[in-house]
N, C-alpha and C positions, 0 to 999 in steps of 0.2 A: 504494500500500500504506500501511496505519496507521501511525503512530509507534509503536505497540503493538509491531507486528513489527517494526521496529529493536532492538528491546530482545534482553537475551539469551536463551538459549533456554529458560527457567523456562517465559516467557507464551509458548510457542509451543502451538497444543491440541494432547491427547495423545491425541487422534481424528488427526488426521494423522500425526503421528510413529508411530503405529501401522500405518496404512496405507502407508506410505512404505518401513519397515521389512520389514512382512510383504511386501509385494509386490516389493520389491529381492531378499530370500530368496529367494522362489519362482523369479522370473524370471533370476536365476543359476544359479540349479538346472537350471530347463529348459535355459537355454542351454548350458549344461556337457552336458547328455545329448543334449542334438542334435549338440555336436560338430564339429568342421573341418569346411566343405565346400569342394575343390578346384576351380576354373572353370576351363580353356582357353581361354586369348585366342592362337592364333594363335603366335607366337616366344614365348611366357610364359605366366604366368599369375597366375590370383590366388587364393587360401584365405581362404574367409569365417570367420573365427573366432570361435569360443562369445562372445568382447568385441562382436563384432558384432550379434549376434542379438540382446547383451541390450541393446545403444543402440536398435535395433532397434524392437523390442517396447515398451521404454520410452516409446521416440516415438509410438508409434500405440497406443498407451493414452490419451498426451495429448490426439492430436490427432481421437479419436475420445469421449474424453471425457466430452462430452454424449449419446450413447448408449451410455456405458457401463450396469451396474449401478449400486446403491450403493458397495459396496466397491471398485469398478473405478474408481469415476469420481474424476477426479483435481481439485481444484481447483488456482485460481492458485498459493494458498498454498503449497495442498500440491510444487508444483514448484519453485517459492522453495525452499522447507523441502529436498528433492533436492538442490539448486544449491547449497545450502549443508554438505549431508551427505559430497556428494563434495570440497568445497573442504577439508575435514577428514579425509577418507578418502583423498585422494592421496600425505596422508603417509604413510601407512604403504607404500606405494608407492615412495616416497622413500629410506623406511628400511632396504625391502629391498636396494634397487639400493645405497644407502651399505653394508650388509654385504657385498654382491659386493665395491666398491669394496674397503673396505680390507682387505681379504687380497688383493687385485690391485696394488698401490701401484707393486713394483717393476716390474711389467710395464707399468706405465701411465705411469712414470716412463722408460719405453726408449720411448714412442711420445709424450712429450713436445710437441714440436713439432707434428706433425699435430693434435694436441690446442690448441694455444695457435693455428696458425693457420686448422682449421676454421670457426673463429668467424667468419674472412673471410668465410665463405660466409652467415654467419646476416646479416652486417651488407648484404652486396652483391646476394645471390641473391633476394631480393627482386625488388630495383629493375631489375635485368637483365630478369629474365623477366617482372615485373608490371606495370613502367611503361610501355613498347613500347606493347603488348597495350590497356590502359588506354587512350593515348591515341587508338590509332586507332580503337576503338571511342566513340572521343568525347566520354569521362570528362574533367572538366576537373581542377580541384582538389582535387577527392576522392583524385583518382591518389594521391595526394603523402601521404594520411593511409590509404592501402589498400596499399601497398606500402612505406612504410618502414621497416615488422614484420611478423612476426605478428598481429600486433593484439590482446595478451594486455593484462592490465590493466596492464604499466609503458606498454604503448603509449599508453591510454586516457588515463593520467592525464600524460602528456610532450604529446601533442595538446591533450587540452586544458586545460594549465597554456600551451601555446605560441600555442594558436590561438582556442580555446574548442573547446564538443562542436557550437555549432550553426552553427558556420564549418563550410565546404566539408570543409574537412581534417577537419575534429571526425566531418561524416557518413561522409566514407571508413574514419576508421577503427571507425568504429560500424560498417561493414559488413563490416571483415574481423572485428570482436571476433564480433558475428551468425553469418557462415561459418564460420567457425570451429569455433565453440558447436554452432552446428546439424548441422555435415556434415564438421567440421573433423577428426575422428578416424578416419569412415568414410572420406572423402578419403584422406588418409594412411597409412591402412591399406592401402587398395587399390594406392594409387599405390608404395607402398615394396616390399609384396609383388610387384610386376609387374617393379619397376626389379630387384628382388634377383635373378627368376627368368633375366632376360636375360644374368647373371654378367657383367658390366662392369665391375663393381664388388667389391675385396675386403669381405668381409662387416663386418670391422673399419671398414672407410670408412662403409658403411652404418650402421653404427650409431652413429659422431657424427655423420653427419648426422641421424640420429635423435633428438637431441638439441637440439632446438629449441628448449630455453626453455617447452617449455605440458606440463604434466603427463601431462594424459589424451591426447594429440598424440602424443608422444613413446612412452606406452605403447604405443597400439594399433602407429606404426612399430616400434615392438621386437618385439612379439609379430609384425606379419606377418613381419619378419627374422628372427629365431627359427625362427620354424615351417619355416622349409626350412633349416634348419642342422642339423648331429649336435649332441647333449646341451650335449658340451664346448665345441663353440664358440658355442650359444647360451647359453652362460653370459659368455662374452667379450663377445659383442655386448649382452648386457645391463650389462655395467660398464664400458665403452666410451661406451655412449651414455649413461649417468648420470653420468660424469665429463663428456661433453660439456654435457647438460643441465644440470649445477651451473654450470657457468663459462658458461652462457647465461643463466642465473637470475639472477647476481650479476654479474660484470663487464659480461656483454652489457647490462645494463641501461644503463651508463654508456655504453658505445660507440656504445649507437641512439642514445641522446642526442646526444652530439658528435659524430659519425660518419656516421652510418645517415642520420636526419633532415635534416641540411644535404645530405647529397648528394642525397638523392630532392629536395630545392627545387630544388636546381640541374640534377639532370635535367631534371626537370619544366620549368624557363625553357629549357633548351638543347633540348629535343627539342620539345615544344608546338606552335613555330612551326613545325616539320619536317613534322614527320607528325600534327598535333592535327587534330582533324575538327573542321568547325563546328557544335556540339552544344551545347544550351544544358547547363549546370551543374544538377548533380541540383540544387543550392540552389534553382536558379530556376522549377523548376518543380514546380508545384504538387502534381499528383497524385505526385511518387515524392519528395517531400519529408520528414521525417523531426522530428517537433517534438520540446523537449526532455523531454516526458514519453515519449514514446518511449525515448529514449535512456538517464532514470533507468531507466525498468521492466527495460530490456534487462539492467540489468548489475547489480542488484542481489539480491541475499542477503541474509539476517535472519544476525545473528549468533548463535554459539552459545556456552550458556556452558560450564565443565569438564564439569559431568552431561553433557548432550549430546553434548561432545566422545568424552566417552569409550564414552557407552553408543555412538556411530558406531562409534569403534575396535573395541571387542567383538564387532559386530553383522557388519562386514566381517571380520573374525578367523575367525566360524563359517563366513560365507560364501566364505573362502579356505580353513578344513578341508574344507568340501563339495566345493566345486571341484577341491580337490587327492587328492581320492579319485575323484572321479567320472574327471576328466582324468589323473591320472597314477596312480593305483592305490596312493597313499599312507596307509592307514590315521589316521584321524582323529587319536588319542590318541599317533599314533606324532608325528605335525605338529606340537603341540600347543604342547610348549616350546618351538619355533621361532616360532610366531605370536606369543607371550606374548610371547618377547624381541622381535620386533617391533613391538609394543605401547608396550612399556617405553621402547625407543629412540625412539617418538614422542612419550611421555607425556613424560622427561626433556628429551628435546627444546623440545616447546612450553613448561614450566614455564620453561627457560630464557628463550624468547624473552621472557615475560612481564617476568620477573625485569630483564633486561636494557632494557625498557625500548621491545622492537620497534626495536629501533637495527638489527637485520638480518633479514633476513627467515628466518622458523620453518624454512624446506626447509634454508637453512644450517647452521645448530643441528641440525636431526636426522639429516642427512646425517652432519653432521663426531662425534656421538657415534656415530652406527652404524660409519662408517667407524674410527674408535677401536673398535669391541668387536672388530671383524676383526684388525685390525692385528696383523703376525706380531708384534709385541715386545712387546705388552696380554697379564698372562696371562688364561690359558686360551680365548683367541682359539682357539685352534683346533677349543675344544669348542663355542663357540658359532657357529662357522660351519658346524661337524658337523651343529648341531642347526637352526641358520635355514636350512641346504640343506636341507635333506627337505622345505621350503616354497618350491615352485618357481613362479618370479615370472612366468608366466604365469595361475599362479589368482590374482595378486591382481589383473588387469590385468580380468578378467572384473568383478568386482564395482564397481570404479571406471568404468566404460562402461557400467554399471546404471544406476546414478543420474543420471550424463549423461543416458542417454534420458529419465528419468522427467524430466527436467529441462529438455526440449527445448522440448517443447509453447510453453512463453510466448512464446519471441521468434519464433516463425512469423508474427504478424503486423508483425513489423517488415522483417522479416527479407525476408516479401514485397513490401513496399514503395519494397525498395531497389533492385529493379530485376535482371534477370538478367546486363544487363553488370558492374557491380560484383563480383557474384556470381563471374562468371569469374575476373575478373582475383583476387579474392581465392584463389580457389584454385590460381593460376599463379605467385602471392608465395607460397602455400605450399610448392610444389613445388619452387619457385627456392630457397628455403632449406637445405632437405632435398638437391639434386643439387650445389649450389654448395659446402656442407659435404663434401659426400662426395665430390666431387672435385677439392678440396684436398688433403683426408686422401688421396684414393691417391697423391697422389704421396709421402706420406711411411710409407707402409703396408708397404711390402714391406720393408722393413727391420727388421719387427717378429718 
């Protein structure tokens, strides 16, 4: 991509941010009036949800593309431009789950402990269930940058400040940041939904484990935990797993660091010789090798600047009234001052960050002012939480899985190159995260 498109979103053309915009609208829309669809798997099941169909759709816009129309057809850019809309559009996603949060404070302060030691699950659940896996399937050092997170960008940039991105470890974790991206939210969706219906698990566990640290991750597991819960306790598991997600965001950060990362090395030397297959290393070979252009394209975003920050904000606003009419029968203009304060709480938010110098990350900042507007002792907290409820955080969860899809298309050719074991085991570190969190938290749940 140009230096042009590094720049902020002035030089972005306003032929794409057009198409991008219209088409995220629409494709919300649809997906809202198509609606939940329930599967039977057997002892469970799973609920495709309206967030799904529009990753969905989004993806196969991309990857059909070049037979699209004109208006249809997506360029590179234009996917960047997506990738970038939703890196902006999660906050408000953020802001909502920070007003759950702080009118929940005391409640979240009695389940404490399950909260500070779920995180065990983020730093271990990995390694447990992805390294195994990984090695017998004959993953060499890749294991070790594919399972000591998520593979969200603290991952990326902790790999490779420690290893580089075109060391073995750099490719593994290019291939969970890839998984992720591509199938990381469908994945988890499915997989949360299925665990939720088997009732193993109280729903409150499930939804810190829902709380993984990656935005659009963490929503689609709340939404499919949500969808088989009553009203009020899907309101629990949605501030539950945003208090998880904030202390995966920020402390978890430090802990893969010092924690997470050395222990997957030392798995990796203690188990290898055990049960390692002799396979050569993705590195080593040629055809499922990974260059480092590869690697920039994968994970880059054009910056955006306030204009575009905010006409995104606006833009996902209308598309959470839509949704929340379509889906829960909430009159637009009745939502309206609920979306606005939502808004605000982002806008305040990032002004901070700026202001401050990026010394901590913006989800911080918007989080801890939204979670201040709830707050029982802030006045008129209570009217503002009157007024942000009637905007129920499943319609914002639709529009942020929009642009995901629209945004998918680029990395497929990376993403096919890394090969289908890789593949696996990244979604086996996903799963490890999400089951190891939540059952932690049961053992401290029922006291809640």
């Amino acid at each position: 991509m140009s230096a042009a498109n590094h720049r902020e979103g002035s030089s972005l053309p306003v032929g794409d941010i057009a198409q991008i915009f219209i088409l995220a609208l629409i494709i919300a829309t649809l997906s809202e009036w198509l609606g939940p669809l329930p599967i039977e798997l057997g002892v469970g099941k799973v609920v495709l949800l309206p967030m799904i169909w529009a990753l969905l759709i989004g993806l196969t816009l991309g990857l059909l593309a070049k037979r699209m129309p004109g208006p249809l057809k997506l360029s590179l850019q234009s996917q960047h431009l997506a990738a970038a809309i939703l890196s902006s559009a999660l906050f408000l996603f953020i802001a909502k789950l920070g007003l759950l949060v702080g009118g929940s404070l005391p409640k979240l302060a009695e389940a404490g402990w399950a909260l500070a030691f779920q995180e065990v699950g983020n730093l271990v659940g990995c390694i447990l269930l992805g390294m195994p896996v990984a090695l017998l399937l004959g993953i060499k050092r890749e294991a070790i940058g594919a399972t000591f997170s998520i593979g969200r960008e603290p991952g990326l940039a902790i790999i490779g400040e420690r290893f580089g991105m075109d060391s073995p470890e750099g490719r593994g974790v290019l291939a969970e940041y890839i998984t992720g991206t591509l199938i990381g939210a469908i994945f988890i969706s499915i997989f949360a939904g299925f665990v939720t219906s088997l009732d193993i698990f109280h729903p409150l566990a499930l939804a810190m484990g829902a709380g993984v640290g990656s935005g659009s991750m963490t929503a689609a597991a709340v939404g499919a935990i949500a969808a088989q819960q009553t009203p009020e306790v899907a309101q629990d598991v949605a501030t539950f797993a945003a208090a998880a997600n904030l202390i995966a965001t920020t402390v978890g950060t430090y802990l893969t660091l010092f924690i997470s990362l050395p222990l997957a090395v030392y798995a990796y030397r203690i188990l290898e010789p055990l049960i390692g297959r002799d396979r050569k290393s993705v590195g080593e070979d040629p055809d499922a090798a990974i260059d480092r252009d590869d690697a920039v394209t994968a994970v880059h975003t054009p910056n955006l600047g306030i204009g575009m920050r905010i006409s995104s904000w606006a833009l996902v606003g209308l598309m959470v009234l839509i949704g929340n009419r379509i889906g829960f029968d909430v009159p637009m203009m009745e939502a309206l001052p609920g979306v606005v304060i939502i808004i605000l709480a982002v806008l305040v938010g990032d002004m901070i960050y700026y202001a401050t110098k990026r010394k901590l990350p913006a989800v911080c900042w918007i989080s801890l002012i939204a979670m201040a507007m709830t707050f029982p002792m802030t006045p008129y907290s209570a009217e503002v939480a009157a007024l942000t409820g009637k905007v129920n955080f499943l319609a914002l969860i639709t529009p942020m899985l929009t642009f995901a899809g629209l945004s998918l298309a680029k990395d497929v050719p990376a993403f096919r190159r890394l090969g289908w074991r890789i593949v696996v085991v990244s979604l086996l570190a996903n799963a490890g995260v999400f089951l190891a969190a939540a059952a932690i938290a049961q053992f401290f749940v029922h006291t809640l």
